[in-house]
N, C-alpha and C positions, 0 to 999 in steps of 0.2 A: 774180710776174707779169712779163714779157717787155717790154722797151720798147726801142725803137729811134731814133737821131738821124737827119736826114736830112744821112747821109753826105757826097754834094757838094757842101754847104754847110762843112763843116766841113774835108774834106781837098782835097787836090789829085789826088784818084784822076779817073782818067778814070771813066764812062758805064758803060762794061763790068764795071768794076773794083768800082764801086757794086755794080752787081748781083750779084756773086760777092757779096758782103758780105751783101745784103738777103737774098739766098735763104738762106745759113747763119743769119743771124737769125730767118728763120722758125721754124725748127727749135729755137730754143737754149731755148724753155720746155719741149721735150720732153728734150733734154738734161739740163739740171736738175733735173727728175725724175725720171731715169732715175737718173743719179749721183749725187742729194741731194745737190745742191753747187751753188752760187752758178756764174755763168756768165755770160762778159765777150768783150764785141770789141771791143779797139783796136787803132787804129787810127793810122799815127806824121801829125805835122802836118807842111806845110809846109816848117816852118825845120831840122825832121829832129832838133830839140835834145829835143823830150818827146812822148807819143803822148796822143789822148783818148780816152775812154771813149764807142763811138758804139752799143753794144747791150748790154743785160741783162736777167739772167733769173733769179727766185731761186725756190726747189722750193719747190711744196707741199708734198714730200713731205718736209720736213725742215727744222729750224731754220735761217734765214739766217743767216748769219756777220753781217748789216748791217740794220742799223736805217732809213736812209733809203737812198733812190737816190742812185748815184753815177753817173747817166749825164751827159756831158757836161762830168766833171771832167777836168783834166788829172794828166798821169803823166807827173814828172819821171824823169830816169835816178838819181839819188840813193836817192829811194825806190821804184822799179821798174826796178832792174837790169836783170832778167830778161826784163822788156816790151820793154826797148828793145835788149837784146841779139839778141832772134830778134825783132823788126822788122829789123833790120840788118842781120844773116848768115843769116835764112830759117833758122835752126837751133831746135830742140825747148828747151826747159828745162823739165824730169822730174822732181817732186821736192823742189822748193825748200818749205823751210818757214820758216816766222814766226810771229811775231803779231800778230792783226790790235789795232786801235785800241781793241778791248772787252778787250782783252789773254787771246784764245782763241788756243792752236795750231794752225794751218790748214797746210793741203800745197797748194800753186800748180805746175798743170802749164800751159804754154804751147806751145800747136803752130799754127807758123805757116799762113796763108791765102795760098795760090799762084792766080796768075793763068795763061793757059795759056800764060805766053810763060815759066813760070819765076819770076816778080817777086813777093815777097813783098809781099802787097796790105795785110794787117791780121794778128791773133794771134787767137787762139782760146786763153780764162783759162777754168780751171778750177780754184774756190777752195775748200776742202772742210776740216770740224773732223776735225781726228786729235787732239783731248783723249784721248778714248778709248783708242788709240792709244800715243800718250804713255805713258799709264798702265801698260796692259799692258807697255810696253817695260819699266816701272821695277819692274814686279812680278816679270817674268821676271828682271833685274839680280839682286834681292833676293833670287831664288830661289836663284842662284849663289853667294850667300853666307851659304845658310841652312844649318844640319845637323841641322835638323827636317824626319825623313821624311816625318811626317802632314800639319805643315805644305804640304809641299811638294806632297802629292799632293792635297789640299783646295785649294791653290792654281791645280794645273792641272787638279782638274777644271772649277774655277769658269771659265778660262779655255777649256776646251774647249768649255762648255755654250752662253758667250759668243760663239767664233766658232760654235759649229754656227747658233744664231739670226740672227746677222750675214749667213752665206753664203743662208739661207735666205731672209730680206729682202731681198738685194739681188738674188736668181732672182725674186722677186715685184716685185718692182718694175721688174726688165728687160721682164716677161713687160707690166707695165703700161705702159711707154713703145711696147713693139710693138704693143699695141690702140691710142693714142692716137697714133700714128703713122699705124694703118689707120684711125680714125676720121676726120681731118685727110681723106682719099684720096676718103670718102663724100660724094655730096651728097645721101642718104636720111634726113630726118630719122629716119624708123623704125630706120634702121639706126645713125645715132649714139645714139639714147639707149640701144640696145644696150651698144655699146660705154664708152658711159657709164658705164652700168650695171654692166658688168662690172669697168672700173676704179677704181670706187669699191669694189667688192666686194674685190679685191686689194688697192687700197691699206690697207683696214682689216683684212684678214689681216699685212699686211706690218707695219703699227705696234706690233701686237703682240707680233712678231718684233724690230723696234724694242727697242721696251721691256724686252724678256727679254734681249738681246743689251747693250743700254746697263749695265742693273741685276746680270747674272751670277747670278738668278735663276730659279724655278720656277714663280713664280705671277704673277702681273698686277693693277694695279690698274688693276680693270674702269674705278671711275668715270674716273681721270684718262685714260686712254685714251679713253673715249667723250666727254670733252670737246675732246680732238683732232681725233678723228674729223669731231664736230658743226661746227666750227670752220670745217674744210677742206671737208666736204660746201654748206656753207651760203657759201663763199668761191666756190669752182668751179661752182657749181649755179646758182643765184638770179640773177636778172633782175636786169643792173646798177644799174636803177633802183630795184630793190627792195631794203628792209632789213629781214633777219630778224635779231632777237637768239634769242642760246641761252646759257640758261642750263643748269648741272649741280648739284644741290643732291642734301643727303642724305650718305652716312654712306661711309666706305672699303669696298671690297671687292676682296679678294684672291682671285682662282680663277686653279687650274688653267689651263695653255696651253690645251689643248684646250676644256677649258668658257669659258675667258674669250674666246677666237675665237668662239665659237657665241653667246655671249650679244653680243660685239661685232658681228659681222653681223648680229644681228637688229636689234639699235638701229641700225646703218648703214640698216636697208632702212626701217625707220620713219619716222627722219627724213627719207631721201628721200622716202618716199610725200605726206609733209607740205609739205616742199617745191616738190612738181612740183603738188599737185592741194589743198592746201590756202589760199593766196593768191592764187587766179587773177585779182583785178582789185583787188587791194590793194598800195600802196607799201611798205605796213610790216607786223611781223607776229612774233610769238613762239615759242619751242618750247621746251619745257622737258622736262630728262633728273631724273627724281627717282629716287636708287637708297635702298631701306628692306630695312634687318635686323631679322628678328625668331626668336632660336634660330634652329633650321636652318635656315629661310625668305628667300627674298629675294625683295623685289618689285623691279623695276624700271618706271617708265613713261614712258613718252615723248606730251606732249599739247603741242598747240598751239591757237590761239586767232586758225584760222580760219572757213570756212565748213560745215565739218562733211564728214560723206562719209556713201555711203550703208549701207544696214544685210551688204551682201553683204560684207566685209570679214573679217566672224566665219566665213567659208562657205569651204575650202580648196579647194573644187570649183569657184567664180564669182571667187576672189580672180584677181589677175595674177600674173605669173612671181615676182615680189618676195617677195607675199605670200602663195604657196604654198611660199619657201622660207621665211620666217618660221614656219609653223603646223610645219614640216618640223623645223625645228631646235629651235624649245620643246618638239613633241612628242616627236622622238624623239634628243637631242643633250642636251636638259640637264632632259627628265621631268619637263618643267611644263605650266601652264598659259595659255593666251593667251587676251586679254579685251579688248572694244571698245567702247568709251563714246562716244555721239557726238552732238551735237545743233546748234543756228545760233550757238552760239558755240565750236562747235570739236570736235574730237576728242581721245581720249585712247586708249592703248594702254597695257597692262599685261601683263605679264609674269610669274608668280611660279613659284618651283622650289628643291628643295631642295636645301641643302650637306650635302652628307658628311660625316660627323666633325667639322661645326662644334661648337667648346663653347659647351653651354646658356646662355643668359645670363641 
């Protein structure tokens, strides 16, 4: 979530100078979801000896580097060389890594904030985990000093598998910050829950790609993934005033890329459906992801404990855009069957479809 200081209180910027600053700060929660990376503007004080922290913004779409807000701290030159080097000489710093205070490996780029006279006004921080990263660097090392063939080629496919999912989340997640860019541009409600719409459908493509890309795997765990998902939808979505909890209960499940995307958009459009038209004049309110094994069988359901919805939902022909891709993807993606429970204490949706080659149990 994005927050901003009020600038002329804190620095000696002119008027104009503010405003170069506030309009990039608009921007800098879509930036950090674009880049899944934490995202910073300081700003140097005064006495010119340290800069403060006057905007931030940390992704949805990706674990902070930081536990609480650090807006409004100060940044000495001791421990932010960097900040205060290009506050000073208007130069980039590209590259710089550390670790932060959880003792993660992050990569710090810095490109300074020009005014039109030329005057470096503020920095533009971008702070981003390369654990990942890291690793692969120490695994390719190892590799150079392996003379195990098999080894070596088990290791780079692992790692090829790994970037192919990487580059593919981060086109998914570019393509999400340019709808959420063009959403920002609308003043159509119609036309933003569109775009809404659509980026929450991406971003839960992209987590998946996440997940395969982190682990250098094949298959996906559905459930932990769709408690991401529930998380982020229920964070982004919901009436500030309101509080939905989500709960994910029930048993692991491991599918297939392609089937665990399909089963995750459906749960993505579920729990929005519940979201938007299940608590319409309530503060508070639940939603529950229950995933059940049984031999080849899987149910999934997603209910909450609102006001209920009406009986058209079972109906692909009267459902909404949502939940004609829902009936779209049970029926013909993962050759199940979709099912609608509903009455005044709430709705429930189900799911059930079979694995392949799962062993009997």
């Amino acid at each position: 979530m994005e927050s901003v200081l009020h600038v002329d209180q804190v620095t000696g910027l002119s008027r104009e100078q503010c405003t170069i600053i506030l309009d990039m700060a608009k921007n800098l929660q879509v930036m950090a979801d674009i880049s899944q990376a934490d995202m910073f503007i300081d700003c140097l004080l005064p006495e010119g000896n340290a800069a403060i922290i006057v905007a931030e913004a940390h992704p949805n779409t990706a674990q902070s580097l930081y536990r609480n807000s650090v807006l409004g701290q100060i940044a000495f030159e001791e421990n932010e060389p960097g900040v205060l080097f290009s506050l000073k000489t208007g130069k980039p710093v590209i590259g710089s890594r550390g670790l932060t205070q959880e003792h993660i490996m992050m990569q710090q780029d810095i490109v300074p904030i020009i005014d039109e006279s030329g005057v470096t006004v503020a920095v533009l921080i971008k702070e981003q985990d390369i654990s990942q990263t890291i690793q692969n660097e120490q695994r390719v090392k190892m590799l150079t000093q392996t003379n195990n063939s098999k080894e070596k080629q088990h290791v780079i496919q692992s790692m090829i598998i790994q970037e192919i999912h990487h580059r593919v989340k981060n086109n998914l997640q570019v393509i999400s910050g340019l709808l959420r860019l063009q959403m920002r541009r609308s003043s159509s409600e119609e036309v933003i829950e569109v775009f809404r719409d659509s980026v929450s459908r991406i971003s839960s493509m992209a987590m998946v790609h996440d997940y395969l890309a982190q682990n250098g795997i094949e298959e996906v765990d559905v459930a932990f993934v769709m408690g991401q998902i529930a998380t982020l939808l229920v964070s982004s979505s919901s009436i500030p005033e309101q509080h939905i909890d989500v709960a994910v209960q029930g048993e692991q499940l491991f599918l297939p890329s392609n089937r665990a995307t399909s089963a995750v958009l459906v749960v993505n459009e579920l729990i929005q459906n519940s979201i938007k038209h299940a608590f319409p004049s309530r503060d508070k309110g639940r939603i529950e992801i229950c995933v059940n094994c049984r031999k080849q069988m899987v149910t999934i359901t997603v209910s909450d404990n609102g006001c209920g919805m009406g009986a058209d939902l079972s109906s692909p022909v009267t459902a909404s855009l949502g939940l004609q891709l829902v009936h779209m993807l049970v029926e013909e993606e993962l050759q199940g069957v979709l099912s609608f429970f509903h009455s005044d204490k709430g709705t429930k949706a189900s799911i059930t479809f079979p694995i392949a080659g799962r062993v009997m149990e």
